[in-house]
Biopython code that builds the backbone (N, CA, C, O; Angstrom):
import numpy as np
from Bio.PDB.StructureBuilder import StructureBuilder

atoms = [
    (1, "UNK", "N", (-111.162, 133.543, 37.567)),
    (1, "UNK", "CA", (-110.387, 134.513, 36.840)),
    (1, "UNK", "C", (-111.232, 135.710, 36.441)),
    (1, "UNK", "O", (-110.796, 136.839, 36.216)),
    (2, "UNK", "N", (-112.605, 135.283, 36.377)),
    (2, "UNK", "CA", (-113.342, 136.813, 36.321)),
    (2, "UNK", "C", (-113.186, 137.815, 37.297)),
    (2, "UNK", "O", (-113.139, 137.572, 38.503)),
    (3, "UNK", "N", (-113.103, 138.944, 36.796)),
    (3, "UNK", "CA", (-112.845, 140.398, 37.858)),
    (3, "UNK", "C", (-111.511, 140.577, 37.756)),
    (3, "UNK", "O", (-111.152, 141.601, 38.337)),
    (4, "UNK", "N", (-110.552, 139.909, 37.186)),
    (4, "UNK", "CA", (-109.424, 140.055, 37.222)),
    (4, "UNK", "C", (-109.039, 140.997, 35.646)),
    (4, "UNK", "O", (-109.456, 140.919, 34.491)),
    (5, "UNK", "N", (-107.908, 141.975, 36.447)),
    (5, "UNK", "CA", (-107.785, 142.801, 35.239)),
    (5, "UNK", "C", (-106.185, 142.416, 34.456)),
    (5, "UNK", "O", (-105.100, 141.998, 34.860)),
    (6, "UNK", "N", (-106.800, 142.849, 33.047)),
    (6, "UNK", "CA", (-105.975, 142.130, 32.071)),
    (6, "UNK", "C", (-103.897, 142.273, 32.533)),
    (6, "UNK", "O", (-102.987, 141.495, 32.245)),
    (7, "UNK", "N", (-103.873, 143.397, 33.194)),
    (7, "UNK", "CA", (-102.182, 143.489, 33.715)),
    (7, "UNK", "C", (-102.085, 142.217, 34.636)),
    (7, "UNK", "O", (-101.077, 141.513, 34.573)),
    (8, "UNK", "N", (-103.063, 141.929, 35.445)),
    (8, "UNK", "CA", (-103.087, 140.696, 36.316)),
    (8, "UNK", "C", (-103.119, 139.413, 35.984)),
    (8, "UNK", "O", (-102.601, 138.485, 36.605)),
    (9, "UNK", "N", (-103.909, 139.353, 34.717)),
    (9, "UNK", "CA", (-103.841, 138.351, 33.982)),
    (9, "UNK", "C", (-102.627, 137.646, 33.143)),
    (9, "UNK", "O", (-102.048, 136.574, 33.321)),
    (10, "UNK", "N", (-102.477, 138.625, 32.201)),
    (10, "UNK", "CA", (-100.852, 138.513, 31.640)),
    (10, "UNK", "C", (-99.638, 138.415, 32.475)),
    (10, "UNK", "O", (-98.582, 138.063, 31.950)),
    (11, "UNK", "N", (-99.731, 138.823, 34.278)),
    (11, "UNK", "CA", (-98.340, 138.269, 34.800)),
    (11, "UNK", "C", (-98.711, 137.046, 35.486)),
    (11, "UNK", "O", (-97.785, 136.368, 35.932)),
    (12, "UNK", "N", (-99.905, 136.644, 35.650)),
    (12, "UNK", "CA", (-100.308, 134.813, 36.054)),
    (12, "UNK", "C", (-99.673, 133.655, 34.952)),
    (12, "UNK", "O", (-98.942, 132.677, 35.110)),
    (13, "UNK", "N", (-100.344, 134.287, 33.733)),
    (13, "UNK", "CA", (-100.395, 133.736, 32.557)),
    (13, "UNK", "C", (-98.453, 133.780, 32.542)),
    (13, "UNK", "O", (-97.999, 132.639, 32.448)),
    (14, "UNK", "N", (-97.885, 134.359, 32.581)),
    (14, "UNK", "CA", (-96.262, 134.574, 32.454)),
    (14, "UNK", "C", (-95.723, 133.838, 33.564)),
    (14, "UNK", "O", (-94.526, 133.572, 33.450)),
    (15, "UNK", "N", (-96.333, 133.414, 34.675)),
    (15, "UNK", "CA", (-96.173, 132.551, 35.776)),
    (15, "UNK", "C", (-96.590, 131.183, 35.550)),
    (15, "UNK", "O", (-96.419, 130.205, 36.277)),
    (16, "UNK", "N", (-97.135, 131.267, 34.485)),
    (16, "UNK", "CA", (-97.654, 129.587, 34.316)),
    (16, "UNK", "C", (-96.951, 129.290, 32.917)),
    (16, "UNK", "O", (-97.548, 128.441, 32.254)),
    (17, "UNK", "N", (-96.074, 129.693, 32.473)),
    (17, "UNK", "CA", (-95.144, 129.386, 31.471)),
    (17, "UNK", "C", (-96.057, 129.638, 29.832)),
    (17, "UNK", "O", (-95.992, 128.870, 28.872)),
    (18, "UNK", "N", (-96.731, 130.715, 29.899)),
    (18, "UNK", "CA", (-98.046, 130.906, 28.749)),
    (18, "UNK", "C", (-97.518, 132.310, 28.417)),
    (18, "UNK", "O", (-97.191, 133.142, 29.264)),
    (19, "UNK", "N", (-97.471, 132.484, 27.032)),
    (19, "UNK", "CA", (-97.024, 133.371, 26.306)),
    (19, "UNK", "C", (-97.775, 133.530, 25.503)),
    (19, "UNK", "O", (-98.218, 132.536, 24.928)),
    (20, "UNK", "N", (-98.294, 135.036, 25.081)),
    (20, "UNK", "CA", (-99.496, 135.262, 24.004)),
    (20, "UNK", "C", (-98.721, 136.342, 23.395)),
    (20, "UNK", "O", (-98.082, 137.156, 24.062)),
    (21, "UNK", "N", (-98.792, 136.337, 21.986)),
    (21, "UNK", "CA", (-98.301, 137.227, 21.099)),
    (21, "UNK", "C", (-99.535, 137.750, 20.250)),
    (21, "UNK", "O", (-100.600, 137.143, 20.363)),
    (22, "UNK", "N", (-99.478, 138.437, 19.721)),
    (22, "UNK", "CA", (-100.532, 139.388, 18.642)),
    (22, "UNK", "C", (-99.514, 139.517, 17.257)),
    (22, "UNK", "O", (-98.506, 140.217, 17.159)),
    (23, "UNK", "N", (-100.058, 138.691, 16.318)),
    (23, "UNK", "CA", (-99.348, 138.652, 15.221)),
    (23, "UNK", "C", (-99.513, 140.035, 14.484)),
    (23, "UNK", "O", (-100.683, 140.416, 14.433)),
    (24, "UNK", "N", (-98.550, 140.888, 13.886)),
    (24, "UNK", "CA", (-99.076, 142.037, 12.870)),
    (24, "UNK", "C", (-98.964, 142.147, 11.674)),
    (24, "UNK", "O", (-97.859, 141.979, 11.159)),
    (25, "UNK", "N", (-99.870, 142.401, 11.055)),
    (25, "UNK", "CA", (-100.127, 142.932, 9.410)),
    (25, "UNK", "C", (-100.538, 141.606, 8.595)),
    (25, "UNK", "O", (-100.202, 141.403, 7.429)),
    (26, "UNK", "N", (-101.417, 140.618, 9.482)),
    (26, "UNK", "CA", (-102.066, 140.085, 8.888)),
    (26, "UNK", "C", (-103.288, 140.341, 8.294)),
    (26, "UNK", "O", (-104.189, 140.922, 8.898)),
    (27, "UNK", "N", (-103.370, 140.003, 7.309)),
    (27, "UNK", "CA", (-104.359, 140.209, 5.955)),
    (27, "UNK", "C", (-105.603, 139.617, 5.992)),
    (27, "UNK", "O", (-106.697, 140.032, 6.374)),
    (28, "UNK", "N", (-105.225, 138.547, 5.514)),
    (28, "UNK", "CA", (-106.297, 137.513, 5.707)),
    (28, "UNK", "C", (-105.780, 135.886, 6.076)),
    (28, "UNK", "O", (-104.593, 135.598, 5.920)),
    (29, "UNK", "N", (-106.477, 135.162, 6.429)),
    (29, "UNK", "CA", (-106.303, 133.688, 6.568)),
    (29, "UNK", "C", (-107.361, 132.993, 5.987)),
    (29, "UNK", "O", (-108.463, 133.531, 5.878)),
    (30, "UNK", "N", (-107.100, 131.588, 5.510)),
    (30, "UNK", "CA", (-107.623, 130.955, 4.558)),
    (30, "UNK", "C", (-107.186, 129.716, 5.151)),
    (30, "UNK", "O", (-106.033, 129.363, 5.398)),
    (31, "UNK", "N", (-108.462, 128.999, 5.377)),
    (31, "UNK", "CA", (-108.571, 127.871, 5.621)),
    (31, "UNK", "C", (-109.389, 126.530, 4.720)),
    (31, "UNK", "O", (-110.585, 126.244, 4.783)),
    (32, "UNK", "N", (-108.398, 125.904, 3.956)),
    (32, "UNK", "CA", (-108.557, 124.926, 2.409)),
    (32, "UNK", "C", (-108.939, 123.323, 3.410)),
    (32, "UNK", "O", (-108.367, 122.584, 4.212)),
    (33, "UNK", "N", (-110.464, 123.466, 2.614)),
    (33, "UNK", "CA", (-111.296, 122.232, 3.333)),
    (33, "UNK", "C", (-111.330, 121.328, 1.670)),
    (33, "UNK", "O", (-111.095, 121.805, 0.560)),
    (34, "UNK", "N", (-111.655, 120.109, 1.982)),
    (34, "UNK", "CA", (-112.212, 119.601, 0.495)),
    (34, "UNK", "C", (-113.745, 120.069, 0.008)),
    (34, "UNK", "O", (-114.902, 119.818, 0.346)),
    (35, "UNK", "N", (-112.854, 121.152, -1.292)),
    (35, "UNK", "CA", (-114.414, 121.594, -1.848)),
    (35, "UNK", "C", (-114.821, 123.168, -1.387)),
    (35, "UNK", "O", (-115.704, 123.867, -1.884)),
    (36, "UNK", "N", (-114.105, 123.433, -0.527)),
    (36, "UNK", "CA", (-114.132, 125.205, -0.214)),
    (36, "UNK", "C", (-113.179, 125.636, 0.300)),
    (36, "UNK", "O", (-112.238, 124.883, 0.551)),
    (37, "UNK", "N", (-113.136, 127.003, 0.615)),
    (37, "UNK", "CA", (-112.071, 127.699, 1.153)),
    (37, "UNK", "C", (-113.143, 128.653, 2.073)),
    (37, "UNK", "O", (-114.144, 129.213, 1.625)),
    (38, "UNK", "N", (-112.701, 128.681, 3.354)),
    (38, "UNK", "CA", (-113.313, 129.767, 3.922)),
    (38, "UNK", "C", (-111.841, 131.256, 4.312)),
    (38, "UNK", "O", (-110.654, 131.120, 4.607)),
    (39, "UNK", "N", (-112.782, 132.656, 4.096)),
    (39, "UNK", "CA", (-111.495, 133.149, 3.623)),
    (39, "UNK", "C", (-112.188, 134.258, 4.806)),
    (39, "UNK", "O", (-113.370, 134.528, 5.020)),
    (40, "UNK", "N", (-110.800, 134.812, 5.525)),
    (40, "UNK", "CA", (-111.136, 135.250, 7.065)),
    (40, "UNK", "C", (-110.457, 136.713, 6.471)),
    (40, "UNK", "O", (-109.267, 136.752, 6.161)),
    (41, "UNK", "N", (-111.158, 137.647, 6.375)),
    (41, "UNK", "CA", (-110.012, 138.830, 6.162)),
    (41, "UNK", "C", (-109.724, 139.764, 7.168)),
    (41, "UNK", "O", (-110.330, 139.434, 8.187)),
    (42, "UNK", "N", (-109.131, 140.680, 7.313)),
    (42, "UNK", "CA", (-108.228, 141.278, 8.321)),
    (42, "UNK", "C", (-109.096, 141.370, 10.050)),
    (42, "UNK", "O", (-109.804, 142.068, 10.775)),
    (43, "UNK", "N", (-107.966, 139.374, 9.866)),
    (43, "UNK", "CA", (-108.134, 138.979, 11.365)),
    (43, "UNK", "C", (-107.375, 139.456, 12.278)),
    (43, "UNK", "O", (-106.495, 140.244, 11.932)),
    (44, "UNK", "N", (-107.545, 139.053, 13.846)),
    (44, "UNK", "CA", (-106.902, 139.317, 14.550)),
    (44, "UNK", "C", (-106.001, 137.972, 14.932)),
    (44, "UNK", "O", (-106.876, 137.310, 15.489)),
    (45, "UNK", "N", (-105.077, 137.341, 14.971)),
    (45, "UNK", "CA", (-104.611, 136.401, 15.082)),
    (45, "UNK", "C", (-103.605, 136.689, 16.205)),
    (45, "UNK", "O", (-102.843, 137.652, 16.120)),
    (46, "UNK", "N", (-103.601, 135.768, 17.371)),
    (46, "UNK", "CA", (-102.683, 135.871, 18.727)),
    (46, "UNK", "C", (-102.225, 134.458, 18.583)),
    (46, "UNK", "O", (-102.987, 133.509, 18.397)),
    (47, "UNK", "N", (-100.656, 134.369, 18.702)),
    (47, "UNK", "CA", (-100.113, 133.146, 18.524)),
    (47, "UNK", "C", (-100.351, 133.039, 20.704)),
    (47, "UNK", "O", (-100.260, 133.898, 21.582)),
    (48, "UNK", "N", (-100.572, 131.984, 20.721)),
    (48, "UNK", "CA", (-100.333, 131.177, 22.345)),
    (48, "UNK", "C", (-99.454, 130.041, 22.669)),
    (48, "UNK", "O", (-99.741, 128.866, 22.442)),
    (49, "UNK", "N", (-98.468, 130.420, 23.161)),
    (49, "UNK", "CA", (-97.633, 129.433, 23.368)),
    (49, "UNK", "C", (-97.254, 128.505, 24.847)),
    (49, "UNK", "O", (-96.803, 129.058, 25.850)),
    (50, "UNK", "N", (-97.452, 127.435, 24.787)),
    (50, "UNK", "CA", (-97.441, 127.211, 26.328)),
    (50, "UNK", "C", (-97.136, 125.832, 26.298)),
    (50, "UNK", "O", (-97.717, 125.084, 25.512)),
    (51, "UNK", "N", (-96.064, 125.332, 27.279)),
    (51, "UNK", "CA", (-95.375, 124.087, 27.208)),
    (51, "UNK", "C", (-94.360, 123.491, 25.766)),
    (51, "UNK", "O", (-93.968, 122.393, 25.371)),
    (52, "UNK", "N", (-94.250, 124.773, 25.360)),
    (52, "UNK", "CA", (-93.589, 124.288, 24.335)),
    (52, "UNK", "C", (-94.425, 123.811, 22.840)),
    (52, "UNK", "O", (-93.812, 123.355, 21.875)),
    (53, "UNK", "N", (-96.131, 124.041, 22.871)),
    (53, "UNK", "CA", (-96.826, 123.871, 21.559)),
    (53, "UNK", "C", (-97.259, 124.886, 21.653)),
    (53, "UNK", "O", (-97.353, 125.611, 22.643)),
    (54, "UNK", "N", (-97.623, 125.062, 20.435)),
    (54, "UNK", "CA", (-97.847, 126.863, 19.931)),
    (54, "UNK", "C", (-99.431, 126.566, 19.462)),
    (54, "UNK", "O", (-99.585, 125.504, 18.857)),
    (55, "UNK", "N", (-100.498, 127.306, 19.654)),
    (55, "UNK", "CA", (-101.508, 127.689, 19.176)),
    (55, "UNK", "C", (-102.030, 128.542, 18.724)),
    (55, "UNK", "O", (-101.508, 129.535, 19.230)),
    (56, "UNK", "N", (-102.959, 128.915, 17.886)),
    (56, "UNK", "CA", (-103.380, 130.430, 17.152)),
    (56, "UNK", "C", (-104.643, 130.438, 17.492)),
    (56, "UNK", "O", (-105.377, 129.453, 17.563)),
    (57, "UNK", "N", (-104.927, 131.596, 17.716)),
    (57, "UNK", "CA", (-106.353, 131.927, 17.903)),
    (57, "UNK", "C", (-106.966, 132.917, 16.733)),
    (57, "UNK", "O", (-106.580, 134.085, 16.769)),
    (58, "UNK", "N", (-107.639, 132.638, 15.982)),
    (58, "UNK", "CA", (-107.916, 133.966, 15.208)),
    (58, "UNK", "C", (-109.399, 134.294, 15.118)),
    (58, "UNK", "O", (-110.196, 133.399, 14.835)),
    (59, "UNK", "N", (-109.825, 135.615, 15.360)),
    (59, "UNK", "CA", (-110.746, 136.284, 15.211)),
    (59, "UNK", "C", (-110.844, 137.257, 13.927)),
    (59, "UNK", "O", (-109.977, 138.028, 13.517)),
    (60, "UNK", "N", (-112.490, 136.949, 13.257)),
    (60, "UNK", "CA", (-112.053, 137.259, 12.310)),
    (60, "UNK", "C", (-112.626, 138.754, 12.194)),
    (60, "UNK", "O", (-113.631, 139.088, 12.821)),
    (61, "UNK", "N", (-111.783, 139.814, 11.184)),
    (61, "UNK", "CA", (-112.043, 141.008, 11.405)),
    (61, "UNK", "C", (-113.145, 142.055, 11.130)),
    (61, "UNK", "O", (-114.213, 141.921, 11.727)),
    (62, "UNK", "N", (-112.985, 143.028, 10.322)),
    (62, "UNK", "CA", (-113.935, 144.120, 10.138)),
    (62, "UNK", "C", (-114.783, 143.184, 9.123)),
    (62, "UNK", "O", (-115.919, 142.787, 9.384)),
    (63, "UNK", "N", (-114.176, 142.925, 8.093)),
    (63, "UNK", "CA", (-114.703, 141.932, 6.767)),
    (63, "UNK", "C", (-115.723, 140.802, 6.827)),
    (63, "UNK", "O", (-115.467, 139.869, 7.588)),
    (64, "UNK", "N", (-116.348, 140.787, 6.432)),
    (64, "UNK", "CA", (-117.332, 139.654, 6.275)),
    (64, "UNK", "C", (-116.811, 138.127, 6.170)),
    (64, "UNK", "O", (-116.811, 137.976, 4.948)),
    (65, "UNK", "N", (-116.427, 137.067, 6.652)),
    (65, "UNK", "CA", (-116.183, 135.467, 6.300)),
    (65, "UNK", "C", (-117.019, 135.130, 5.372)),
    (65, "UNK", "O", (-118.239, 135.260, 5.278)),
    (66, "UNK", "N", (-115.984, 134.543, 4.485)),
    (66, "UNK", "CA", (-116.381, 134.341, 2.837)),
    (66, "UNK", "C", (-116.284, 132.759, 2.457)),
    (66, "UNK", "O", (-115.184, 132.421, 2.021)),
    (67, "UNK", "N", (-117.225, 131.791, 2.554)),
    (67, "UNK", "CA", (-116.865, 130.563, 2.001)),
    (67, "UNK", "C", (-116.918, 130.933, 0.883)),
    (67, "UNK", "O", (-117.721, 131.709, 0.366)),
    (68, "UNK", "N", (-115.611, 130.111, 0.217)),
    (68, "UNK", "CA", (-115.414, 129.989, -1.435)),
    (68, "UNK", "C", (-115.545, 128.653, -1.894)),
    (68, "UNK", "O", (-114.717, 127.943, -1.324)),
    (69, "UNK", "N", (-116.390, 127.905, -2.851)),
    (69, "UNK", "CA", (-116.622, 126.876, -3.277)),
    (69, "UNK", "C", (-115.660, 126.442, -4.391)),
    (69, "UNK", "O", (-115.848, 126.934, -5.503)),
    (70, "UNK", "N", (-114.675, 125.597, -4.223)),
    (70, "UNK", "CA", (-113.973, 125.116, -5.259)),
    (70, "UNK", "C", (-114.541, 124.209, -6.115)),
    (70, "UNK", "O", (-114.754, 123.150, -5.524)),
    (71, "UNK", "N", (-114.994, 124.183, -7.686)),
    (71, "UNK", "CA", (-115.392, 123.315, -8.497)),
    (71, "UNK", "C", (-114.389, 122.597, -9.014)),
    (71, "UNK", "O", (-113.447, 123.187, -9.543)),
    (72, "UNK", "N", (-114.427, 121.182, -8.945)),
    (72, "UNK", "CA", (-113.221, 120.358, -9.582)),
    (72, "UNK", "C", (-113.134, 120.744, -11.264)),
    (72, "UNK", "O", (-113.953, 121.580, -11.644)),
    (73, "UNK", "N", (-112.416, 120.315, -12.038)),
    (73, "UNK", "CA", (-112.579, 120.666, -13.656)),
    (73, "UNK", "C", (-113.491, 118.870, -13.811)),
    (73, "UNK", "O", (-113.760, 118.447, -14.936)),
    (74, "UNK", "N", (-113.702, 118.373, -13.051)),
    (74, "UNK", "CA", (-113.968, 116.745, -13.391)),
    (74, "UNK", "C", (-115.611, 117.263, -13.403)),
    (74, "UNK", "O", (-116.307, 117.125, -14.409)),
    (75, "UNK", "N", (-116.078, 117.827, -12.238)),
    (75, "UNK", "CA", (-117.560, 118.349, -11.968)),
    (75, "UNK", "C", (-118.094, 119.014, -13.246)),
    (75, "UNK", "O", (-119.125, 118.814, -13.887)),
    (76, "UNK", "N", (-117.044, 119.888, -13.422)),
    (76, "UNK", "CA", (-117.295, 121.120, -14.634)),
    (76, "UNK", "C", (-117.831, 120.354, -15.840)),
    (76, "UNK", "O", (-118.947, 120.679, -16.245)),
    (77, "UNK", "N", (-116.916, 118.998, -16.701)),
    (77, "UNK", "CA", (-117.013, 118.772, -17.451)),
    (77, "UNK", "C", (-118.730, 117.461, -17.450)),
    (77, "UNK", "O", (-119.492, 117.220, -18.386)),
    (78, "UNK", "N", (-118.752, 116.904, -15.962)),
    (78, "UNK", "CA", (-119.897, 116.092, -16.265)),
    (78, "UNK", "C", (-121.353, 117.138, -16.147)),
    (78, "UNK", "O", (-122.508, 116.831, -16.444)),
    (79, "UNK", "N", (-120.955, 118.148, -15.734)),
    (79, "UNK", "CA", (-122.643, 118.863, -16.024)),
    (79, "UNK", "C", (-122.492, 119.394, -17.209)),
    (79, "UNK", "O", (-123.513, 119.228, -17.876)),
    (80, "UNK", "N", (-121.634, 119.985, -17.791)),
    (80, "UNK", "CA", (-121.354, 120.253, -19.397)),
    (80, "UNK", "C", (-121.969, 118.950, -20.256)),
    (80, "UNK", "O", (-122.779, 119.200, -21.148)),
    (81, "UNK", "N", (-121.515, 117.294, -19.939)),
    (81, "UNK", "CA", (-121.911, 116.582, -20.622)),
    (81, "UNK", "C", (-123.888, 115.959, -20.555)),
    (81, "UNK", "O", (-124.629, 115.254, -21.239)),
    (82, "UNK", "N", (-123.974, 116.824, -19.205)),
    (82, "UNK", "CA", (-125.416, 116.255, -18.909)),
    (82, "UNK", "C", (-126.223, 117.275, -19.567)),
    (82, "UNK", "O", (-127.153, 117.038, -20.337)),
    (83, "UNK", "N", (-125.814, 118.403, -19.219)),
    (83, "UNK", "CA", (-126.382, 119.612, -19.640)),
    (83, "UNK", "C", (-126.694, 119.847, -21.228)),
    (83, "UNK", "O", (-127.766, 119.988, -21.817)),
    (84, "UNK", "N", (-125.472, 119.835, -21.647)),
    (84, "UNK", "CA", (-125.129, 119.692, -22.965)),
    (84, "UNK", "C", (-125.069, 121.392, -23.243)),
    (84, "UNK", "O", (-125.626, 122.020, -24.144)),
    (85, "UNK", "N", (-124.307, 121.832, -22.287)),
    (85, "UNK", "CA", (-124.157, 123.606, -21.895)),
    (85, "UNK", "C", (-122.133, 123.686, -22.506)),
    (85, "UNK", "O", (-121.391, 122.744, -22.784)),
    (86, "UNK", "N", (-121.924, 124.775, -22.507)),
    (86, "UNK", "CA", (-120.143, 125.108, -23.029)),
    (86, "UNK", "C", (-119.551, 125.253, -21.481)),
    (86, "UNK", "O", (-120.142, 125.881, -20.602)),
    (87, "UNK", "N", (-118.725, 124.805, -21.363)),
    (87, "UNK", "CA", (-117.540, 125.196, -20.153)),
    (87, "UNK", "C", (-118.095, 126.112, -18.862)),
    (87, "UNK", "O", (-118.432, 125.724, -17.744)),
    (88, "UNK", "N", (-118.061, 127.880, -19.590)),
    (88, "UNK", "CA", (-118.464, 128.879, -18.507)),
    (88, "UNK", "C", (-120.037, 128.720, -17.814)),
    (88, "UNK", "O", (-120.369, 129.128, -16.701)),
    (89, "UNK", "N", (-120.791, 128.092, -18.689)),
    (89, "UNK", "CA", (-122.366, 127.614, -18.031)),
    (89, "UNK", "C", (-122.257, 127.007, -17.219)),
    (89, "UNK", "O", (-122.679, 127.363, -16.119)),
    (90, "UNK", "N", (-121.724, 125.980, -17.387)),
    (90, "UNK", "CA", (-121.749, 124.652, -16.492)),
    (90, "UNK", "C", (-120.898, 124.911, -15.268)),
    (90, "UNK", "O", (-121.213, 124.359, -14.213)),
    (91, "UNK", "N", (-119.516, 125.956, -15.345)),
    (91, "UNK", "CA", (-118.921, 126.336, -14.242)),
    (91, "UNK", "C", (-119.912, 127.044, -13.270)),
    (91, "UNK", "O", (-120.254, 126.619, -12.166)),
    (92, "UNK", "N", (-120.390, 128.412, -13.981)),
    (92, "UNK", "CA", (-121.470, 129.242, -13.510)),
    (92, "UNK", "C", (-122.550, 128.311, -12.945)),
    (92, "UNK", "O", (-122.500, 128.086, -11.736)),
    (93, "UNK", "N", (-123.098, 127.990, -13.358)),
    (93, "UNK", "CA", (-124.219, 126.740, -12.683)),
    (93, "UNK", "C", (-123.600, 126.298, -11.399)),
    (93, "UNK", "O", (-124.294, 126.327, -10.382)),
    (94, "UNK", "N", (-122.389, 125.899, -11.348)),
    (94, "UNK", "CA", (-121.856, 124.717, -10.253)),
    (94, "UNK", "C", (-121.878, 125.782, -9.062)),
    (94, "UNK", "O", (-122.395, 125.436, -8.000)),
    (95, "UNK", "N", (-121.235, 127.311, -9.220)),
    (95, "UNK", "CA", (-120.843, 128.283, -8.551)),
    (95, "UNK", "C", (-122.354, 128.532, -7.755)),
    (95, "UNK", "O", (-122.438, 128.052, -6.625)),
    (96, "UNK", "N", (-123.139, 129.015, -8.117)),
    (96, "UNK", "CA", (-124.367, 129.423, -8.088)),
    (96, "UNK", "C", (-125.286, 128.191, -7.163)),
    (96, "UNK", "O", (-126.111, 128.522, -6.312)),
    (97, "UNK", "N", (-124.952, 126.644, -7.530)),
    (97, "UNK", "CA", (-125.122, 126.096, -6.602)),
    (97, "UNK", "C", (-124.670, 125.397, -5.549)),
    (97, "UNK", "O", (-125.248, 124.550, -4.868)),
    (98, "UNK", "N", (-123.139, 126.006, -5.452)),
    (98, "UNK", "CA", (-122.166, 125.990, -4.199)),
    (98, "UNK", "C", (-121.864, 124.268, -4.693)),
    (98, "UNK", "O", (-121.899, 123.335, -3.891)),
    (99, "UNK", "N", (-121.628, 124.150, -5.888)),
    (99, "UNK", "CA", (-120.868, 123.207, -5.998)),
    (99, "UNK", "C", (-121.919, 121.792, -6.063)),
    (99, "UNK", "O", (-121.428, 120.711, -6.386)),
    (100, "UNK", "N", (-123.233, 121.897, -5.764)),
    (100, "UNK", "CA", (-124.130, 120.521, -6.032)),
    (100, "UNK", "C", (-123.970, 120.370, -7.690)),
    (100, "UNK", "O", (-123.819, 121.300, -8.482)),
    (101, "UNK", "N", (-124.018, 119.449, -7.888)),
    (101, "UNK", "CA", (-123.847, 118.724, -9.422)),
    (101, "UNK", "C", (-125.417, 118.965, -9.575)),
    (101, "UNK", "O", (-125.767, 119.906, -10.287)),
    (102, "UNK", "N", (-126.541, 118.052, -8.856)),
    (102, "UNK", "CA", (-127.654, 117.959, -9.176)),
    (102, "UNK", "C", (-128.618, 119.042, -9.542)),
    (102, "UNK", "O", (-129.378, 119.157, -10.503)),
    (103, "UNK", "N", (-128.377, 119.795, -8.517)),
    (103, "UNK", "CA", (-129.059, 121.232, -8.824)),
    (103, "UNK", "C", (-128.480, 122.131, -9.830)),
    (103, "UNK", "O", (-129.114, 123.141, -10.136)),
    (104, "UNK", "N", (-127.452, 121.903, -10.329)),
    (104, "UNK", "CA", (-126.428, 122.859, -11.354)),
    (104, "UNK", "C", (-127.463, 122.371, -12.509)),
    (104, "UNK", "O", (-128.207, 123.013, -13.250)),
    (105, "UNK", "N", (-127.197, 120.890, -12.356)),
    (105, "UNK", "CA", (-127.944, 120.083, -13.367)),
    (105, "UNK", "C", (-129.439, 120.386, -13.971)),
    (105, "UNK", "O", (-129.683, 120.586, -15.161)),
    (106, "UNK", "N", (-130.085, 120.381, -13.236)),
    (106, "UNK", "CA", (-131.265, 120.726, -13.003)),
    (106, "UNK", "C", (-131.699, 122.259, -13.544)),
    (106, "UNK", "O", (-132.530, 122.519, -14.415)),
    (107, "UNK", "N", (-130.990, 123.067, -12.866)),
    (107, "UNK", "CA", (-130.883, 124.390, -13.113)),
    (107, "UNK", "C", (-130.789, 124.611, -14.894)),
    (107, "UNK", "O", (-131.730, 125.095, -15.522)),
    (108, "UNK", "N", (-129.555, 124.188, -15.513)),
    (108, "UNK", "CA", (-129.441, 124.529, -16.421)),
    (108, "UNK", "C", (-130.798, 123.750, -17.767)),
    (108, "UNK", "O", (-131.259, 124.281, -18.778)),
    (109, "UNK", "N", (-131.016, 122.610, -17.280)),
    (109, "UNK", "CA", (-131.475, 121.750, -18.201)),
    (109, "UNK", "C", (-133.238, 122.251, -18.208)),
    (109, "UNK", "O", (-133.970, 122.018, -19.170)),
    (110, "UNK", "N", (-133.699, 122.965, -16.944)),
    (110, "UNK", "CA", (-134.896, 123.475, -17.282)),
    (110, "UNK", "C", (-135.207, 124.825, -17.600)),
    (110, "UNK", "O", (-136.349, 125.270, -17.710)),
    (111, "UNK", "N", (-133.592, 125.795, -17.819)),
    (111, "UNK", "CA", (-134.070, 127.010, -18.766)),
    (111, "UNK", "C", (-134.513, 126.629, -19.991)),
    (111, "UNK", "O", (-134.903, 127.475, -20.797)),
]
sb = StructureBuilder()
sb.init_structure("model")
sb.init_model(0)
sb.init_chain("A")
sb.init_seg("    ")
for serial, (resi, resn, name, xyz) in enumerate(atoms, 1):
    if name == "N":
        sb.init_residue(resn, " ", resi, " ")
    sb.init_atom(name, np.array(xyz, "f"), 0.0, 1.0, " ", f" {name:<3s}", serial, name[0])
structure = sb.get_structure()
């Protein structure tokens, strides 16, 4: 299929029952793992459809890919109790160490 140009491609691809769409005015996409979010902003996303299951492809855009670390409130409160730090410390701590308990721990207890 290399050397082949993309008008040639798209009427093979339409011959083999494969349909590609380009989704528009997507923003961002966000994909929720346990414990982070990785956050894709203005991707390019092409739905592919073929045999009847649909697939997405997304590339992600101008923007930088952003893992976001979700802290449980359960985490929050046992480095608060180890620490012996208020709420926003112990959150801040957890953030700062992408969510390790030990190192939050650590962190705070040897300022």
């Amino acid at each position: 299929m290399m050397g082949m140009n993309p008008r040639q491609m798209k009427k093979l691809m339409r011959q083999m029952g494969i349909k590609m769409e380009e989704l528009e005015g997507v923003t961002e996409v966000v994909i929720r793992m346990e414990g982070k979010e990785i956050i894709l902003r203005d991707p390019v996303v092409t739905v592919i459809t073929a045999q009847g299951e649909k697939s997405y492809q997304i590339v992600p855009g101008s923007e930088e890919v952003k893992a976001v670390v979700t802290i449980p409130e359960e985490d929050i409160k046992l480095v608060m109790e180890q620490a012996g730090v208020d709420y926003e410390a112990a959150k801040k701590a957890l953030k700062e160490a992408d969510g390790d308990l030990a190192e939050a721990i650590l962190k705070l207890t040897e300022e």
